[in-house]
OpenMM code with the backbone's topology and positions (N, CA, C; nanometers):
from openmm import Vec3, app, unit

residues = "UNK UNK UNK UNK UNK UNK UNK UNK UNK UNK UNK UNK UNK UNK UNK UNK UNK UNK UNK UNK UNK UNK UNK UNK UNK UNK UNK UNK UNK UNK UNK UNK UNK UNK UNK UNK UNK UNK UNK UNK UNK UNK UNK UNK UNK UNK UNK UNK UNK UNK UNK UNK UNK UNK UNK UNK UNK UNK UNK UNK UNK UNK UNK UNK UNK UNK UNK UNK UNK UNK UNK UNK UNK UNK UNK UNK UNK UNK UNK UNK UNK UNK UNK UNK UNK UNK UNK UNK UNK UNK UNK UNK UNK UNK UNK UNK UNK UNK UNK UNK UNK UNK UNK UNK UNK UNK UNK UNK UNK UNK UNK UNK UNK UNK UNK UNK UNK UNK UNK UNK UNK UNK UNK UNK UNK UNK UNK UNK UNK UNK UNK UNK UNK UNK UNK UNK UNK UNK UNK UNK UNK UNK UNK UNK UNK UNK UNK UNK UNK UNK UNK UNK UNK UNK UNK UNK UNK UNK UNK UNK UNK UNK UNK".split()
positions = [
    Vec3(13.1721, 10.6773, 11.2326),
    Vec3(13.3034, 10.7092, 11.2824),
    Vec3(13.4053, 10.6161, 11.2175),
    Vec3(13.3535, 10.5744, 11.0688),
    Vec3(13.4859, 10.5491, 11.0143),
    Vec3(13.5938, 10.6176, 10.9750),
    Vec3(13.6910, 10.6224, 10.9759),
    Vec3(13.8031, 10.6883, 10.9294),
    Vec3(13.9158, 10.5925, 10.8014),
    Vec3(13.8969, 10.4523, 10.8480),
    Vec3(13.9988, 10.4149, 10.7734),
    Vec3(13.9306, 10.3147, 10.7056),
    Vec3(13.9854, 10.2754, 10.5930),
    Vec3(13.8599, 10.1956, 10.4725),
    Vec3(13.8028, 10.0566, 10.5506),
    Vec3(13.8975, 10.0020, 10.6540),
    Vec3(13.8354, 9.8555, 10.7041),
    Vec3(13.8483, 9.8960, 10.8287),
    Vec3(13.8458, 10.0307, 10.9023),
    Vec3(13.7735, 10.0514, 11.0465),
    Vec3(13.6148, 10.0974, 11.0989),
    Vec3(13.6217, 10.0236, 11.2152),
    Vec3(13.4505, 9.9884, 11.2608),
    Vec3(13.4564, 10.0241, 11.3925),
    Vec3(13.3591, 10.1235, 11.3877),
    Vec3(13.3355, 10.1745, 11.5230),
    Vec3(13.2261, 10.1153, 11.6412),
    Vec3(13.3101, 10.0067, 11.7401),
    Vec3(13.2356, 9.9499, 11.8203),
    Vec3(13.2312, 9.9917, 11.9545),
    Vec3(13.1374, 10.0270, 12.0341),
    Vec3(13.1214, 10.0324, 12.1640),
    Vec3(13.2144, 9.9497, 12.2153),
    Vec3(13.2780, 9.9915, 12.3469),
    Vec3(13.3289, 9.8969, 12.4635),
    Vec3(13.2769, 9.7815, 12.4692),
    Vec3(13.1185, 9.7950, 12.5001),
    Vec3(13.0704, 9.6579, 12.5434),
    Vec3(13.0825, 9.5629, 12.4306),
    Vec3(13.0263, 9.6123, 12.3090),
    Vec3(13.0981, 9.5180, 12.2102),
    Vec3(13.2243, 9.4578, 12.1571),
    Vec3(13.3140, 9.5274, 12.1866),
    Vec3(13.4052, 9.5098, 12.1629),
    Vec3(13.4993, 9.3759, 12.2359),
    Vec3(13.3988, 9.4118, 12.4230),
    Vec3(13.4439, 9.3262, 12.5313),
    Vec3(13.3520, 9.1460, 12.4767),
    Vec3(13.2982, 9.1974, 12.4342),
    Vec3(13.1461, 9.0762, 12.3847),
    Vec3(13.2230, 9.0206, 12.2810),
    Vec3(13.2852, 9.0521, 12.1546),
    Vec3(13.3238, 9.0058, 12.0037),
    Vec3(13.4876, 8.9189, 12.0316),
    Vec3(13.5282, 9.0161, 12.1574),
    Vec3(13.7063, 8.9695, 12.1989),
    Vec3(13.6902, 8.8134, 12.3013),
    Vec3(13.5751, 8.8030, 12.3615),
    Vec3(13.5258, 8.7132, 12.4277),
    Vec3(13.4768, 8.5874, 12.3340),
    Vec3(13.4268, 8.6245, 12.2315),
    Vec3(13.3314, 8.5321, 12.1551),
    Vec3(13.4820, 8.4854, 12.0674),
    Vec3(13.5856, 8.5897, 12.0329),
    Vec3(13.6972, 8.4923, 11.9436),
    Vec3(13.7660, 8.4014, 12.0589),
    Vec3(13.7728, 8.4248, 12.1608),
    Vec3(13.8827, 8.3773, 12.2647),
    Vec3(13.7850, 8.2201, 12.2812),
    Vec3(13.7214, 8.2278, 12.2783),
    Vec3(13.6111, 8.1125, 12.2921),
    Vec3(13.6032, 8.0017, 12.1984),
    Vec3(13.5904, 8.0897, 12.0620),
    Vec3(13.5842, 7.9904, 11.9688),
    Vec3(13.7845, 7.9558, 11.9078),
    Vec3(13.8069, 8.0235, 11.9873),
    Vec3(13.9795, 8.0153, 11.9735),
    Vec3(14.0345, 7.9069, 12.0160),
    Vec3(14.0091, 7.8956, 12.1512),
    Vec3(14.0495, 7.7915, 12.2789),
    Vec3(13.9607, 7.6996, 12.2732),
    Vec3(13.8379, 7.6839, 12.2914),
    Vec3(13.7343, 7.5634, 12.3171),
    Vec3(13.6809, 7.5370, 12.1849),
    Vec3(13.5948, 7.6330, 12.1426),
    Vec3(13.5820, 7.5747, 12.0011),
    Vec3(13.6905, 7.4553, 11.8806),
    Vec3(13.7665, 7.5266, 11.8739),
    Vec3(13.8590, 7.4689, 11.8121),
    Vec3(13.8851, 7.3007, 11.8515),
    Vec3(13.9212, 7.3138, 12.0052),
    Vec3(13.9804, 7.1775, 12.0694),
    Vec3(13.8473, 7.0782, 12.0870),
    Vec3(13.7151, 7.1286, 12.1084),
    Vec3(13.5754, 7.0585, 12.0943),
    Vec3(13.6073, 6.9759, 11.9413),
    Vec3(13.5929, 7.0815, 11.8359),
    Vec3(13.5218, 7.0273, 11.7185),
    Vec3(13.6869, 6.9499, 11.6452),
    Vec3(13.7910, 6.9607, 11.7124),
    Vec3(13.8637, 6.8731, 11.7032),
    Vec3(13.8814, 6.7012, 11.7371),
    Vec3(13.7903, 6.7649, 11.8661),
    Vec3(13.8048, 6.6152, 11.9132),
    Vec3(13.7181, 6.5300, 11.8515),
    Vec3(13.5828, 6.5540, 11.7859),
    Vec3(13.4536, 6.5807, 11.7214),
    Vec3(13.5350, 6.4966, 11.5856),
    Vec3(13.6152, 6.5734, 11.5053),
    Vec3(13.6761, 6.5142, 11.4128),
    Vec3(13.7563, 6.3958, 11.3903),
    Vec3(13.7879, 6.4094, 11.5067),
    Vec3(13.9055, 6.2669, 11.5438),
    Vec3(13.8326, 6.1222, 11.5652),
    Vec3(13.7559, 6.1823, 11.6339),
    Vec3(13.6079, 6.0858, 11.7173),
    Vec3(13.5508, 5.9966, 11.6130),
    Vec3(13.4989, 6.0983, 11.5008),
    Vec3(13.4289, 6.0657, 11.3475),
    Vec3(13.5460, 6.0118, 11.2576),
    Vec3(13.6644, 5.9945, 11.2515),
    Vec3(13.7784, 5.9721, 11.1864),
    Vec3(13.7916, 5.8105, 11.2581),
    Vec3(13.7521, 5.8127, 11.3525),
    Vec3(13.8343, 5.6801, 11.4075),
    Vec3(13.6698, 5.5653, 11.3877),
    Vec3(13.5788, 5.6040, 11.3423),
    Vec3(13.4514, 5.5661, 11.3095),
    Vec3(13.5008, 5.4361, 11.1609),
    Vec3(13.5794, 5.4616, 11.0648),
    Vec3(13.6145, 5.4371, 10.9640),
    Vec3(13.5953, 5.5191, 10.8517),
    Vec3(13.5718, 5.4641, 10.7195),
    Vec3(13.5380, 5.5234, 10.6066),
    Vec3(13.4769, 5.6472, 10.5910),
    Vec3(13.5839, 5.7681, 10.5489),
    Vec3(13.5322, 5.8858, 10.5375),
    Vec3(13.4259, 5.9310, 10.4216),
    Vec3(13.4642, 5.8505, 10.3365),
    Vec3(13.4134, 5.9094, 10.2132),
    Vec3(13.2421, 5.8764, 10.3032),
    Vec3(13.1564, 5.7585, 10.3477),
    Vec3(13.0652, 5.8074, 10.3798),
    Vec3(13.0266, 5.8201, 10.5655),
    Vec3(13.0966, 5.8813, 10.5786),
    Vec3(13.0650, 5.9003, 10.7500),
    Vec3(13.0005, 6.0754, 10.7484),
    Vec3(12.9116, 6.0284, 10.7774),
    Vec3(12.7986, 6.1854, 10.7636),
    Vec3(12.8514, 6.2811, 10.9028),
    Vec3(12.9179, 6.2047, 11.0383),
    Vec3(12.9546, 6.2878, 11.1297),
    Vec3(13.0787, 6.3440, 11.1115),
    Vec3(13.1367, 6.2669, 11.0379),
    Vec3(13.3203, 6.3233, 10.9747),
    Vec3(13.2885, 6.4534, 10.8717),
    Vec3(13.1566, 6.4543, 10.8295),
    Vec3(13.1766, 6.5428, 10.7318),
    Vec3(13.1059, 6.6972, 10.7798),
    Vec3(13.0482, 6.6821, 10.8875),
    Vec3(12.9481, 6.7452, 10.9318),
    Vec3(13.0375, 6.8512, 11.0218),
    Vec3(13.1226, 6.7053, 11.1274),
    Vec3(13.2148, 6.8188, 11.2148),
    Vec3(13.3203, 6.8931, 11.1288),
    Vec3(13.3646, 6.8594, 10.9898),
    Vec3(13.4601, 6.9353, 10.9185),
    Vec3(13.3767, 7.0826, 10.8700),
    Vec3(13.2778, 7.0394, 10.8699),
    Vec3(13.2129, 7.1462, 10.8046),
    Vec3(13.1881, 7.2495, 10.9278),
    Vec3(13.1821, 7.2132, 11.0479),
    Vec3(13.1618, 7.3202, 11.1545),
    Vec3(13.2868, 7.3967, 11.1543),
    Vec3(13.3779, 7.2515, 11.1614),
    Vec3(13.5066, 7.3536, 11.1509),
    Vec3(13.5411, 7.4635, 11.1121),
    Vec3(13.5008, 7.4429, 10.9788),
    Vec3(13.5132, 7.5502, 10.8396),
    Vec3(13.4660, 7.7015, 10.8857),
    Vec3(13.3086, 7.6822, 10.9718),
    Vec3(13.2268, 7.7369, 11.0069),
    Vec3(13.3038, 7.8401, 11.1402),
    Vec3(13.3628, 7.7326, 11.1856),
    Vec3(13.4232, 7.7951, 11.3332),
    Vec3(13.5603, 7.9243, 11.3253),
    Vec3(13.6235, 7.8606, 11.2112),
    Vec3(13.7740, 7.8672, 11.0817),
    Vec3(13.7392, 8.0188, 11.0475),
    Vec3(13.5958, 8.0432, 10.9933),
    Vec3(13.5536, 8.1559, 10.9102),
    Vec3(13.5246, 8.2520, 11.0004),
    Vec3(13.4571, 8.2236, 11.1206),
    Vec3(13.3899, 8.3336, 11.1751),
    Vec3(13.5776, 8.3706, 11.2800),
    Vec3(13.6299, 8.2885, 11.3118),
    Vec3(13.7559, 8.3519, 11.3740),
    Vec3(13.8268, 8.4347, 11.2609),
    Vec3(13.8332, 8.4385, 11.1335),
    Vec3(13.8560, 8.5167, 11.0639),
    Vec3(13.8191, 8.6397, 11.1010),
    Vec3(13.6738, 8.6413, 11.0569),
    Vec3(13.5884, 8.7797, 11.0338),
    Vec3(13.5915, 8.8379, 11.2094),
    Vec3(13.6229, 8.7807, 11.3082),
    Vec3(13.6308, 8.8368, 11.4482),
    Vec3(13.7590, 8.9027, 11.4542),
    Vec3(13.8505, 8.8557, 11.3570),
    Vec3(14.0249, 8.8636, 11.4148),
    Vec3(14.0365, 8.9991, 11.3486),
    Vec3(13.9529, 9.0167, 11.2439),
    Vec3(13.9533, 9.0861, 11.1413),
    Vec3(13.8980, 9.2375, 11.1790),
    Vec3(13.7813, 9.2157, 11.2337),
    Vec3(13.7198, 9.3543, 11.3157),
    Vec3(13.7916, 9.3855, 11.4355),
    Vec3(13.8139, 9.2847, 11.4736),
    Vec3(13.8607, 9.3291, 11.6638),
    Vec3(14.0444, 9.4295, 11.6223),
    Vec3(14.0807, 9.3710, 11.4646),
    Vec3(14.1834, 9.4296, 11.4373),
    Vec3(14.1928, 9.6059, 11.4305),
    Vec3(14.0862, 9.6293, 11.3507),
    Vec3(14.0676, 9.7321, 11.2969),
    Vec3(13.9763, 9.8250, 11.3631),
    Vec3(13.9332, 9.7640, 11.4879),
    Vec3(13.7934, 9.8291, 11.5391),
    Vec3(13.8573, 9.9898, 11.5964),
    Vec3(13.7638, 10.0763, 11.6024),
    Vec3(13.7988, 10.1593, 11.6728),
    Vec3(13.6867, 10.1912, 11.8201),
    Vec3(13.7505, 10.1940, 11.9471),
    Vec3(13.6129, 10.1371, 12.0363),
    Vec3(13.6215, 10.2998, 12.0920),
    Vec3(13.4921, 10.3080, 12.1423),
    Vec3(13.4763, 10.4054, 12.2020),
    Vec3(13.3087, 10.4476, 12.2200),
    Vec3(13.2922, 10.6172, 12.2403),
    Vec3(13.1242, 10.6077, 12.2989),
    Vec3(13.1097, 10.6583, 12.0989),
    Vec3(12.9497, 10.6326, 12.0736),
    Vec3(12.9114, 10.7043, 11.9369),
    Vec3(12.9333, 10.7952, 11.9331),
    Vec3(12.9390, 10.8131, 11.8076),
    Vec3(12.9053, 11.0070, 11.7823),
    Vec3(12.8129, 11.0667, 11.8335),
    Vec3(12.8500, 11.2080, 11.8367),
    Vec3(12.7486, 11.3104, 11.8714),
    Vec3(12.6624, 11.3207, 11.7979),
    Vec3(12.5410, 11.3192, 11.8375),
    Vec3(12.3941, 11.3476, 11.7679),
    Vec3(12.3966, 11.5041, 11.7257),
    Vec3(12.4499, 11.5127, 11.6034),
    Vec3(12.4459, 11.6666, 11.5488),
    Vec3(12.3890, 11.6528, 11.4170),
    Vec3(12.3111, 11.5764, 11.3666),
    Vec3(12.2107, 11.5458, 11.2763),
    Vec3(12.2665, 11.5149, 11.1689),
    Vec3(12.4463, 11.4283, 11.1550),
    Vec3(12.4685, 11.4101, 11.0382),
    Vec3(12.4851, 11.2673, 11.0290),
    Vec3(12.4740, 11.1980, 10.9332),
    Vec3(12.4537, 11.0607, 10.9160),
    Vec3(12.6014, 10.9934, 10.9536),
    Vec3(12.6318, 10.9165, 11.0742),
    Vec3(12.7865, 10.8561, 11.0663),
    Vec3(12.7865, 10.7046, 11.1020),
    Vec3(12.8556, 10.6941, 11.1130),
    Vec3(12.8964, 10.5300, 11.1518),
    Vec3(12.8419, 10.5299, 11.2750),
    Vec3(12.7646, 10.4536, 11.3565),
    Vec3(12.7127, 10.4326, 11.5014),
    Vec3(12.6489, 10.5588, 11.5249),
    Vec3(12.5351, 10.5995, 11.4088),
    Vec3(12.4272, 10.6926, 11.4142),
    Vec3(12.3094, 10.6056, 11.4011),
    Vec3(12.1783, 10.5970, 11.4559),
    Vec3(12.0713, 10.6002, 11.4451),
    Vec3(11.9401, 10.6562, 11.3588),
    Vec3(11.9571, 10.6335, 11.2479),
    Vec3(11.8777, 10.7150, 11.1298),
    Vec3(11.7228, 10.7035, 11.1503),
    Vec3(11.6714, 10.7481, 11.1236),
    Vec3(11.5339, 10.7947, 11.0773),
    Vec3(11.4976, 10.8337, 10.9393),
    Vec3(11.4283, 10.7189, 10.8650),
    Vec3(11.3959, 10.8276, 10.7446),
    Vec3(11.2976, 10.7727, 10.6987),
    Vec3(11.2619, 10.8408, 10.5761),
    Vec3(11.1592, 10.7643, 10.5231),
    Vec3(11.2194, 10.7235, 10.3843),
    Vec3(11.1981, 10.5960, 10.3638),
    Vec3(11.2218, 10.5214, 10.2051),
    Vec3(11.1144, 10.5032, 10.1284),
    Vec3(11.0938, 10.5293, 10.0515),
    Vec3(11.0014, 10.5067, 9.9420),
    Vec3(10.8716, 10.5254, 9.9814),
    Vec3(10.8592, 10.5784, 10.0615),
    Vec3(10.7057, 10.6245, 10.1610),
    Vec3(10.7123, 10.5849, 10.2374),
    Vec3(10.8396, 10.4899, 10.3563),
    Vec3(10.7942, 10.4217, 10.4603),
    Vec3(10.8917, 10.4422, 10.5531),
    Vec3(10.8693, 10.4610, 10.6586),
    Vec3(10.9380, 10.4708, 10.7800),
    Vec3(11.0267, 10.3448, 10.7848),
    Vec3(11.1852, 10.4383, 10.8145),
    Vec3(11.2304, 10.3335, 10.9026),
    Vec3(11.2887, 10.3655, 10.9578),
    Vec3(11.3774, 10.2941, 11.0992),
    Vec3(11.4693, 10.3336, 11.2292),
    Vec3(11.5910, 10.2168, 11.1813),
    Vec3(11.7132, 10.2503, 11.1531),
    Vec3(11.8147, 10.1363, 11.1710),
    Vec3(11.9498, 10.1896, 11.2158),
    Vec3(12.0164, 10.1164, 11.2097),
    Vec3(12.1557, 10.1499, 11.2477),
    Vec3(12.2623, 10.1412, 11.1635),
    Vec3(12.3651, 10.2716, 11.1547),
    Vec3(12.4395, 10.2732, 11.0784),
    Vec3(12.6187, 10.2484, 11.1028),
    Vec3(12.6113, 10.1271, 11.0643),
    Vec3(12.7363, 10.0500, 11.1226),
    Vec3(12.7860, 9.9408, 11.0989),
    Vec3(12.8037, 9.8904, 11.1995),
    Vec3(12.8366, 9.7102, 11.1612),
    Vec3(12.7025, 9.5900, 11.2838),
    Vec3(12.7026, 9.5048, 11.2170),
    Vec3(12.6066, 9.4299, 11.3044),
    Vec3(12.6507, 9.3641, 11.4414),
    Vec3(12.8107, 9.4265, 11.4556),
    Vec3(12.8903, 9.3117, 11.5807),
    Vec3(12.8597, 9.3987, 11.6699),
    Vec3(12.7909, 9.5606, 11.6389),
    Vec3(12.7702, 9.6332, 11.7714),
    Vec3(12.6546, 9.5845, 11.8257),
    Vec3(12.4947, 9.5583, 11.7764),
    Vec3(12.4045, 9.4996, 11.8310),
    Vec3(12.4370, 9.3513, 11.9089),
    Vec3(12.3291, 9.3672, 11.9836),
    Vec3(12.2954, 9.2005, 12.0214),
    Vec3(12.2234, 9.1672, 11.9868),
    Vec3(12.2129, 9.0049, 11.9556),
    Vec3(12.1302, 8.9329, 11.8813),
    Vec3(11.9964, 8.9492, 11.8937),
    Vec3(11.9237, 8.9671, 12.0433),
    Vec3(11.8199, 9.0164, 12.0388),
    Vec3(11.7822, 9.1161, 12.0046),
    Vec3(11.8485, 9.2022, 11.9600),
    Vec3(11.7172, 9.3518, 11.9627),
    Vec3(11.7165, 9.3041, 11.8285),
    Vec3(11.5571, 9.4085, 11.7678),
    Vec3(11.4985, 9.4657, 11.6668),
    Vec3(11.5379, 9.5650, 11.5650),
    Vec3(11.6843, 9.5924, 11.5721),
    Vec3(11.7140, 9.7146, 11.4978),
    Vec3(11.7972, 9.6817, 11.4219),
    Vec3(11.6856, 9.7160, 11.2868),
    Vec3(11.7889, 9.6697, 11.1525),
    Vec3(11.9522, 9.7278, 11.1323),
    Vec3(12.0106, 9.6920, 11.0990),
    Vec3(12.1882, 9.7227, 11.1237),
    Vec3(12.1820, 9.7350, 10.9314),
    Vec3(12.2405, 9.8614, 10.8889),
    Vec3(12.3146, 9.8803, 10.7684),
    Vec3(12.4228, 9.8798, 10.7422),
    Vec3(12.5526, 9.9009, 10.6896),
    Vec3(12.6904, 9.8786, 10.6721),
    Vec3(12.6917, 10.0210, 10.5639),
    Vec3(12.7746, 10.0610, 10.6062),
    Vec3(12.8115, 10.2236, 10.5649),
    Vec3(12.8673, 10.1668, 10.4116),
    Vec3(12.8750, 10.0364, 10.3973),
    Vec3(12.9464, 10.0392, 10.2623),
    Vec3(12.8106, 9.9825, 10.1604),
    Vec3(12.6826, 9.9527, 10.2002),
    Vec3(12.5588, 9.9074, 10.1415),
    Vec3(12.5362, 10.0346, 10.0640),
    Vec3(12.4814, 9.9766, 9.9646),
    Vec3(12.4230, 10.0889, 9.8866),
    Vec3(12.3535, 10.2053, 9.9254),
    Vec3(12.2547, 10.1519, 10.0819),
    Vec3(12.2148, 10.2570, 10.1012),
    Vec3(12.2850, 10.3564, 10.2361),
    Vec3(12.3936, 10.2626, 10.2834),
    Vec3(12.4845, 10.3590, 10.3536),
    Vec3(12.5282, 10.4352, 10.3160),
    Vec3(12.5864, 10.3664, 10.2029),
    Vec3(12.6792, 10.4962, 10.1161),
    Vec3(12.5979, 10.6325, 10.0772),
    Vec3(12.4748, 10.5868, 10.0135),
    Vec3(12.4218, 10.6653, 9.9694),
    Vec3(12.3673, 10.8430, 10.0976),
    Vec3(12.3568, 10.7197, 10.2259),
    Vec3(12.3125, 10.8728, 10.3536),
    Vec3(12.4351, 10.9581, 10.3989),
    Vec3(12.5443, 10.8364, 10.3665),
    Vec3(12.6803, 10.8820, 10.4937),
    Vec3(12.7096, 11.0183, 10.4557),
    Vec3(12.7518, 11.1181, 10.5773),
    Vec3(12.7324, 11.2296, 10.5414),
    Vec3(12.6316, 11.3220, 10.5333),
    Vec3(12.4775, 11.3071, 10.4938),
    Vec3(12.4290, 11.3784, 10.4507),
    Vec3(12.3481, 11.4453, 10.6169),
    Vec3(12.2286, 11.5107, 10.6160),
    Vec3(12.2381, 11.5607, 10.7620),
    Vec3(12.0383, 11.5538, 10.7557),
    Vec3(11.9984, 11.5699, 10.8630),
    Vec3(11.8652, 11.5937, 10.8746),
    Vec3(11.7976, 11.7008, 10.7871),
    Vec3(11.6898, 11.6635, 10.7069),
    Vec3(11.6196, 11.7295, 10.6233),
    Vec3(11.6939, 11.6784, 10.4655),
    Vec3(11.7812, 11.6154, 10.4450),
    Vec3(11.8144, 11.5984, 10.3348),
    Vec3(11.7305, 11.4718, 10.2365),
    Vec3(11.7190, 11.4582, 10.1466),
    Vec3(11.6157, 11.4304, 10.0600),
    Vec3(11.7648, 11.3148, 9.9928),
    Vec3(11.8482, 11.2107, 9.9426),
    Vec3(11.9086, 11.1419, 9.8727),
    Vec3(11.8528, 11.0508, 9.7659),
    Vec3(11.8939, 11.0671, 9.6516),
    Vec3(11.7761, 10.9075, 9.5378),
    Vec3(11.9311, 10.8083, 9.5532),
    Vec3(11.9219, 10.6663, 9.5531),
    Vec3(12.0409, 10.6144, 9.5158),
    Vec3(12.0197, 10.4957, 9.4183),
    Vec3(12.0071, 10.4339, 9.3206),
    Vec3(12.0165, 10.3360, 9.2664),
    Vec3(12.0623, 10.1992, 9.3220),
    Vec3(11.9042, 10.0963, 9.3593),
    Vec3(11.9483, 9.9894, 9.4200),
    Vec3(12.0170, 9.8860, 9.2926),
    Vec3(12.0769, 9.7644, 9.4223),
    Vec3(12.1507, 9.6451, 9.3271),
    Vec3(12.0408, 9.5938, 9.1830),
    Vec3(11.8768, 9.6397, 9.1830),
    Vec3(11.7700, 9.5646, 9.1156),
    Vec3(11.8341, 9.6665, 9.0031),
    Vec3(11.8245, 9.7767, 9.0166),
    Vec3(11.8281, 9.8687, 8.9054),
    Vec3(11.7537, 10.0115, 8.9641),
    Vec3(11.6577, 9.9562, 9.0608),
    Vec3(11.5289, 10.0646, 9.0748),
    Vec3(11.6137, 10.1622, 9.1788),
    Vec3(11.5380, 10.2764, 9.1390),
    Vec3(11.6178, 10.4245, 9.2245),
    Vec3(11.5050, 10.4387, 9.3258),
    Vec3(11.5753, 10.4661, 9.4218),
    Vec3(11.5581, 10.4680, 9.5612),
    Vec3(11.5515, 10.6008, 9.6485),
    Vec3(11.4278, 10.6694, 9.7066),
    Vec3(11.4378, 10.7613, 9.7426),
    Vec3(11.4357, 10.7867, 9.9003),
    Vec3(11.5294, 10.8367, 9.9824),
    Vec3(11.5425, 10.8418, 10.1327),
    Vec3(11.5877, 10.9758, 10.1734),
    Vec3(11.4510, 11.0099, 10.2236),
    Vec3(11.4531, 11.1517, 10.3116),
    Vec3(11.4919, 11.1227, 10.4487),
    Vec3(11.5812, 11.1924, 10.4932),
    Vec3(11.6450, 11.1652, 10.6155),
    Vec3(11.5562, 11.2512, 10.7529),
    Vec3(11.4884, 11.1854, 10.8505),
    Vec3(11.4335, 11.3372, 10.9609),
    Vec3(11.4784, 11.2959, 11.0898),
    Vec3(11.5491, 11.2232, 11.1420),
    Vec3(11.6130, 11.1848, 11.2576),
    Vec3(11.7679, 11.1370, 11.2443),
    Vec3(11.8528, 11.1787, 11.3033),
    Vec3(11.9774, 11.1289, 11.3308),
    Vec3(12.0041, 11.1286, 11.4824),
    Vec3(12.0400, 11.0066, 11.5605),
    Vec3(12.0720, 11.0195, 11.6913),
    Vec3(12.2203, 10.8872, 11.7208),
    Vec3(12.2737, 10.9029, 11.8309),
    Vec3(12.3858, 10.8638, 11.8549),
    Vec3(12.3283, 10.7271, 11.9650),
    Vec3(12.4150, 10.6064, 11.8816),
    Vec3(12.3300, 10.4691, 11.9427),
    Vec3(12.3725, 10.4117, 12.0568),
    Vec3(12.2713, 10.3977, 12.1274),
    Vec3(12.3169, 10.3717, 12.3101),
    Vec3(12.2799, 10.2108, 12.2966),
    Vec3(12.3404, 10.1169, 12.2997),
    Vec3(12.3805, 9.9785, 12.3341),
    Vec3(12.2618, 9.9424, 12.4487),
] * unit.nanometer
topology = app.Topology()
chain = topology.addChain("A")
for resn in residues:
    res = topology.addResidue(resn, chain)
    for name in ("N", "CA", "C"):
        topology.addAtom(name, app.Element.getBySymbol(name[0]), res)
């Protein structure tokens, strides 16, 4: 259910989960690994203080991922998945077989799962997203991976992903 080149179709609950996780690392994060810095700053000599360099580096860490949160939660489009009408979309559930082998993943972004489950997450813009998006149950696709080697994925399940 993409529509627009940097929109991502997230469930509610994710959406409530990803807006929570920036507000977090927004407000507390930030003022923690600040104080963290100041703390290690007032230690002396930066050039070798391993905790001055460590909390800058979380920073960085903390800096980046409020990016990439500010960034989806911008563009997201929330709502329930698509309808299971057997065509490959954004927050579809594929089934196919690759190169002789079964697999089950998800076609989307990884901010809709939770960390625990088991279900591999693809990105509609991966080689091999691109290569299904669109296509429908029973369809046969070859796509040329990043190695060079061509890649064959018969599609026999499409279903709409319940969180």
């Amino acid at each position: 259910m993409s529509t627009g080149t940097n929109e991502t179709w997230l469930t509610q609950e994710a959406f409530d989960r990803r807006s929570a996780e920036l507000e977090e690392l927004s407000v507390t994060g930030r003022t923690e690994i600040a104080k963290k810095i100041e703390a290690a700053r007032e230690e002396g000599d930066l050039k070798e203080n391993g905790g001055y360099h460590a909390a800058k580096e979380e920073q960085g860490k903390i800096e980046a991922r409020i990016r990439v949160l500010t960034e989806l939660l911008r563009h997201a489009k929330v709502g329930d998945a698509p309808a299971s009408d057997g065509i490959v979309a954004s927050g579809t559930v594929v089934t196919a077989t690759i190169q002789g082998d079964e697999s089950v993943f998800l076609l989307g972004s990884r901010e809709i799962v939770d960390a625990d489950t088991d279900l591999d997450v693809y990105s509609e813009g991966s080689p091999l997203g691109a290569a299904i998006l669109g296509h429908r149950v029973g369809d046969t696709v070859t796509y040329t991976a990043p190695n060079g080697r061509d890649i064959t994925v018969a599609i026999s399940k499409v279903e709409a992903y319940e969180s």
